[in-house]
Phi, psi and omega in degrees: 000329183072182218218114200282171167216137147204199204242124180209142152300121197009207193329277218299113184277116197252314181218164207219150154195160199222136206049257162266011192241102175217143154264168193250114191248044153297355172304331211267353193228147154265152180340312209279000198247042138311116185216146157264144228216167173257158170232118181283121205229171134356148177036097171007050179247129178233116185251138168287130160209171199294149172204174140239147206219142245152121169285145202256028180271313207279319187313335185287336192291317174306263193359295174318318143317316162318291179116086169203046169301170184283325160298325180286298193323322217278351163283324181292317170295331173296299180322306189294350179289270184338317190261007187272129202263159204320302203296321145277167206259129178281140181335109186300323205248120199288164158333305176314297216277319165283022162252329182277357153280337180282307203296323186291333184299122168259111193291313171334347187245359178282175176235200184287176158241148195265154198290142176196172148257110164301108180262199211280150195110299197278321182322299187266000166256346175233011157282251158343280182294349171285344192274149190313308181277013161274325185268335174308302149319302167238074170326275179337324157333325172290334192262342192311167163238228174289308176319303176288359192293301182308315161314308184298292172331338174248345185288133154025109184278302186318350186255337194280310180305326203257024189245327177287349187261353162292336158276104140349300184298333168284353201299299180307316200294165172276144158269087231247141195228050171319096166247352168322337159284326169297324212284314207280316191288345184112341202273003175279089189252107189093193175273131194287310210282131171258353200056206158313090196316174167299287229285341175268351173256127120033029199300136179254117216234125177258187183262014166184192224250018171268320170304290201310319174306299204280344155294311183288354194241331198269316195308308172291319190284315194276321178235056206286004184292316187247018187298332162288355131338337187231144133252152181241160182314175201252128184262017218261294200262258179239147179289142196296309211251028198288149161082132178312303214276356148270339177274083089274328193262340179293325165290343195278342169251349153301330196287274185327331179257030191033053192301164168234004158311164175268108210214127148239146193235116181286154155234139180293165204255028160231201168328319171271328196281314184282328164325302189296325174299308159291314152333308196246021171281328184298326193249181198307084146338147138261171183312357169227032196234151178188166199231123156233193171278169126310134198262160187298157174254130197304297199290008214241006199261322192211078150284132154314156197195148188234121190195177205275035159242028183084190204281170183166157189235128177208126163319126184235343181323112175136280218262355217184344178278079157300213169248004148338307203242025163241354159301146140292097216284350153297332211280339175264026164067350168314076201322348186233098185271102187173139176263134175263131199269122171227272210288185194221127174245117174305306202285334149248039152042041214208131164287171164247131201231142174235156190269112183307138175062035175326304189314295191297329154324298200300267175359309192290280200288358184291324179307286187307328143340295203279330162234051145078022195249157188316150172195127203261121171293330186353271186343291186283348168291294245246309166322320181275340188273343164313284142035273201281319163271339148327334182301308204302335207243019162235016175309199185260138188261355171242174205213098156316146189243000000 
């Protein structure tokens, strides 16, 4: 008979696949998260095995990282409507109505679907869907038939998961990837977990390499959920892009050759940065290549500042906000906190300003990183969540199945 695998929220079973015919979702889990999980069989027989498991509060951020915003589903779902053939009877139910049915579902409360052979369809039309807390919702659902059984059973397992994590009450249950039966049958070749594809990771290209440290040193504390989601330029020899007016030429020849990698390019959030910035939003992007800022900081609205009139508390977000003043900036003991206004930019008529004793900032957290010390993240949390979404709106619009 051979040996099934599949993708389910605690009981609820989303993809199904048997021997060597799988998809493969290790994008949805990190290397670490084998754990044991139960697995459900005939006649109420349930066994502890090796799985990977992932809470589906941390697996929706992954999702997202996918490209599986609640809009991108709500595109995917159309598609899949659309394509779906003519020789079947098409889904009675929109998008609206199976995200506002999902969303009502406390999946904890679903029950098993009893074991049976099934042909294509009835699992989820005379299973699934059947079950009391789907029709409590949806009354009509009793009525699916095969056809529509068969639409759900090929749809997207990922738009139905990330339509369920809109209930609260689910964000907590596991997301479990039972593979312990391909693996133990032999149907396994190598290692089952691939990570993240290439095509799905994130290159981050900053204007030099004290950004590029302090995000790559921030990046497990502040998101360890999507941390394999990102790489950065290679830092071994010399860095390619310092300085704005090369990360402009540098986008400017990705741009001209269409690269198709996934590439975001910080520009810092002061003078130079919002110049560099506007340059390069000018030019033809390709669709998964994309340019933001560092986002303004609340606290960055009434800083100190040195300038040839002296001391002064000033907005510097726009002008002076590097990736510095996303540090904790108590933690290096430094008495003099505060940015000093230097170049003059004619053309936005505005100074360019740096947070004094930047360096001795960097030093402080890199140190405290590296051995483990108290060190407060806020900051550098609300910067990788700018970040992650900016990421986000540069995934892939197709997917293998």
């Amino acid at each position: 008979m051979g040996s099934t695998v599949t993708l389910g929220l605690a009981r609820l079973e989303l993809d199904w696949g048997k021997n060597e015919s799988f998809v493969n979702h290790s994008a949805l889990f990190l290397p670490t998260d084998k754990s044991p999980a139960p697995y459900y069989y005939a006649d109420d027989v349930v066994e502890e095995k090796e799985a990977y498991v992932r809470p589906l509060r941390s697996v929706t951020k992954r999702l997202e990282m996918l490209g599986y915003s609640l809009a991108e589903c709500e595109r995917r779902y159309a598609e899949e409507v659309a394509e779906y053939p003519d020789y079947y009877d098409p889904p009675s139910l929109t998008f609206a109505d199976f995200a506002r049915i999902l969303k009502a579902v406390h999946v904890r409360s679903v029950g098993l679907v009893e074991d049976g052979d099934y042909d294509l369809g009835e699992y989820v039309s005379q299973g699934i869907m059947r079950d009391p807390q789907f029709i409590a919702v949806e009354p009509r659902l009793k009525d699916m038939n095969r056809d529509e059984g068969t639409f759900f059973e090929n749809l997207d397992p990922y738009i139905t998961l990330r339509l369920l994590a809109e209930n609260p009450e689910n964000l907590d249950l596991p997301v479990v990837w039972r593979i312990a039966d391909i693996v133990e049958g032999g149907y396994v070749r190598g290692e089952i977990y691939e990570g993240v594809p290439r095509e799905d990771v994130c290159l981050l290209v900053t204007e030099g390499s004290t950004d590029t440290n302090i995000l790559q040193a921030a990046l497990p504390l502040a998101a360890p959920d999507v941390c394999d989601f990102f790489d950065f330029v290679d830092m071994s020899e010399h860095y390619p892009f310092t300085g704005t007016g090369n990360l402009f030429r540098f986008a400017q020849g990705l741009a001209r050759i269409g690269i198709q990698n996934r590439i975001l390019i910080v520009t810092d959030n002061d003078t130079a940065g919002r110049e560099a910035f506007g340059r390069i939003s000018k030019l033809d992007l390709p669709h998964r290549m994309r340019v933001v800022t560092l986002p303004d900081l609340g606290e960055a609205r009434s800083f100190p500042t040195l300038g040839p009139s002296g001391r002064a508390i000033e907005d510097v977000n726009g002008r002076a906000l590097a990736i510095e003043l996303f540090l904790d900036l108590k933690a290096a003991g430094v008495d003099d906190i505060a940015v000093r206004w230097t170049a003059y930019n004619d053309q936005l008529d505005q100074y360019q300003g740096h947070l004094v004793n930047k360096d001795e900032h960097t030093r402080c957290f890199l140190e405290a990183v590296k051995r483990g010390q108290p060190y407060d993240f806020t900051k550098l949390t609300i910067l990788w969540e700018h970040l992650i979404t900016a990421c986000s709106g540069t995934a892939s619009r197709t997917r293998e199945r």
